[in-house]
C-alpha positions as CSV (number, residue, x, y, z in Angstrom):
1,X,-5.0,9.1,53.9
2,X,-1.3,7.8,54.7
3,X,-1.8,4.3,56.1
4,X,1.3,2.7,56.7
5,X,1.6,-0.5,55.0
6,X,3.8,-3.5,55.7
7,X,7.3,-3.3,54.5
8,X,8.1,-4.2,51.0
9,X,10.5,-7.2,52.9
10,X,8.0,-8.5,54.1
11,X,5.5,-7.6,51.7
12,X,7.6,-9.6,48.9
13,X,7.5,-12.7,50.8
14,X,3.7,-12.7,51.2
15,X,1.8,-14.5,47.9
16,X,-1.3,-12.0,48.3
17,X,-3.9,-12.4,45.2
18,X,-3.8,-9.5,42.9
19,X,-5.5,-6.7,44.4
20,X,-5.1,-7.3,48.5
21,X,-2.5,-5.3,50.4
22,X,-2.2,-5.4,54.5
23,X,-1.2,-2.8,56.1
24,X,-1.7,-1.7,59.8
25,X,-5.1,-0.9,61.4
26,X,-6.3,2.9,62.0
27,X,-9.3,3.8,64.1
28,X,-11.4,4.6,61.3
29,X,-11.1,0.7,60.0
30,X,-13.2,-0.3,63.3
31,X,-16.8,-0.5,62.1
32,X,-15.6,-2.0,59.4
33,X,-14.1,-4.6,61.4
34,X,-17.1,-4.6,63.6
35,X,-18.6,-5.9,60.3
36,X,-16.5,-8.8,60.0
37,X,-16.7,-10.0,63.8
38,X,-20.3,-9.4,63.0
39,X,-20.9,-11.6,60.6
40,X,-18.6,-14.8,62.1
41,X,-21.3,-14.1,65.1
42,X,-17.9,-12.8,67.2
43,X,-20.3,-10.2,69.3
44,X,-17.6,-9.2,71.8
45,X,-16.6,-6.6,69.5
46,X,-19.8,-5.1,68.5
47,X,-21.5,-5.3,71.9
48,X,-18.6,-4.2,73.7
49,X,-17.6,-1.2,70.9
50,X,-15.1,1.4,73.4
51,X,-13.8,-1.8,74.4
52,X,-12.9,-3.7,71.1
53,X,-11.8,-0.7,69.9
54,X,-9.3,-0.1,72.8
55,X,-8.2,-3.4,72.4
56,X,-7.3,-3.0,69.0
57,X,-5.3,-0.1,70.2
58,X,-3.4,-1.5,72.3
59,X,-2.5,-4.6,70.2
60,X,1.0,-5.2,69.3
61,X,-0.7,-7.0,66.0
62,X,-3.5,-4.8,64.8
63,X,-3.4,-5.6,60.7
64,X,-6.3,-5.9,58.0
65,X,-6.1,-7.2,54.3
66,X,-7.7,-4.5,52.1
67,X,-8.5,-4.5,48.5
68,X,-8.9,-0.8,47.5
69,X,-10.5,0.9,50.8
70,X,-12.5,-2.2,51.9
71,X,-11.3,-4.3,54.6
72,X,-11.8,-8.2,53.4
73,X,-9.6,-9.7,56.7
74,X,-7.9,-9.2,59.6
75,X,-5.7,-10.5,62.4
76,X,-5.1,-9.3,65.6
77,X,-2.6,-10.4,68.4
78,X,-0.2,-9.8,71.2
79,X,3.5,-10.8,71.6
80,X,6.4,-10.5,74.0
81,X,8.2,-9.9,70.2
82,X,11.0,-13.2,71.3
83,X,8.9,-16.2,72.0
84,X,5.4,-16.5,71.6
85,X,3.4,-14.3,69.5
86,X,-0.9,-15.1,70.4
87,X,-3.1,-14.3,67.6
88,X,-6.5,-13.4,69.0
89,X,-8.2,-13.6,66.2
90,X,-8.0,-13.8,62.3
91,X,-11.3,-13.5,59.8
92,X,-11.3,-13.5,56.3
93,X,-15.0,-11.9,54.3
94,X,-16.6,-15.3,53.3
95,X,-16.7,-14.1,49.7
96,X,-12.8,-14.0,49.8
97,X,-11.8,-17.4,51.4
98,X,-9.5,-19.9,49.7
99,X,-7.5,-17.1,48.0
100,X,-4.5,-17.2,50.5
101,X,-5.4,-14.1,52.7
102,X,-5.3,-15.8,56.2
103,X,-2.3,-17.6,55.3
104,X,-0.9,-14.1,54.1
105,X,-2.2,-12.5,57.6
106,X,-0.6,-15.1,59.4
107,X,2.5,-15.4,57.3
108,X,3.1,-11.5,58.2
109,X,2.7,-12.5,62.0
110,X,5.1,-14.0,61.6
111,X,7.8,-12.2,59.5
112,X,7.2,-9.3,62.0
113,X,8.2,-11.5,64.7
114,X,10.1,-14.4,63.0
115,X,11.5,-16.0,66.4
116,X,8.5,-16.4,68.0
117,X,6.2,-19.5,68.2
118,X,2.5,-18.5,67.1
119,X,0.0,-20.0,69.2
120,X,-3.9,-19.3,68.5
121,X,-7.7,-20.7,69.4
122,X,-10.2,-22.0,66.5
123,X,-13.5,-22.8,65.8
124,X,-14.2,-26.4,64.8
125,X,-15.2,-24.9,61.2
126,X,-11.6,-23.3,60.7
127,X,-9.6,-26.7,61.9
128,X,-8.7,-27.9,58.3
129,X,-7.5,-24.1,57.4
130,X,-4.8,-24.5,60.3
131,X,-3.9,-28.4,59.8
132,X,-3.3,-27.0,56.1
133,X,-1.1,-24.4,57.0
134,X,1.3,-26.2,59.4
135,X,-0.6,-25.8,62.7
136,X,-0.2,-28.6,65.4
137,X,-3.2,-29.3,67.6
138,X,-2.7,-28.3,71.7
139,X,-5.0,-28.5,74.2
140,X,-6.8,-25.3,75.5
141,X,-9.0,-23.5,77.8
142,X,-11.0,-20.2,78.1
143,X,-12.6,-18.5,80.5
144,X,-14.9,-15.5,79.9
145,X,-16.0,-12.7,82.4
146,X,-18.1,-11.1,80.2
């Protein structure tokens, strides 16, 4: 299969372990990615299947971190591509944390869209991860419908 993977720009400004690629989502990523959600208890995406996927669709940002064919992270965002860039969400497998692949996902964001802000939502647990990488705290609110 041809997936199209990042540039090698941007790719050689990215410290990925040896191994991990990213490259853009295709459809038949998604119940792999339903995994992930799945297993950071992010049900949207597995109750809501048609849904998630079409979201991941229509996302500007649609990216996972691969080692060989399995998918060990993603991110996944929106952006007006000049000021802000939202990332919606961003998980990294559990068994390969602390190796520098959210930083890498992030760091992309951002070399894809290098004048915009990058403004996101965490979980208490992931805090640290952002402090760590730069991130200022903001105030927030959410609102679900469903």
């Amino acid at each position: 299969m041809n997936y199209s993977y990042i540039d090698e720009e941007i790719r050689s400004r990215i410290n990925l372990p040896e191994g991990i690629s990213i490259r853009k989502f295709v459809e038949s990523d998604f119940s792999e990615i339903q995994s992930l959600y799945q297993s950071e208890g992010w049900m949207t995406f597995v109750k809501r299947s048609q849904d998630g996927l079409t979201a991941w669709r229509n996302s500007p940002i649609a990216l996972v971190a691969v080692e060989g064919d399995i998918i060990v992270g993603l991110v996944r965002g929106i952006t007006d591509g000049e000021i802000t860039t939202y990332i919606a969400e961003v998980i990294v497998n559990k068994n390969y944390r602390e190796k520098g692949i959210g930083d890498a996902l992030i760091s992309t964001c951002h070399y894809l869209y290098p004048h915009t802000r990058i403004d996101l939502l965490s979980t208490e647990g992931a805090d640290e991860f952002y402090r760590r990488n730069s991130f200022r705290q903001t105030t927030g609110f959410r609102k679900s419908y469903c």
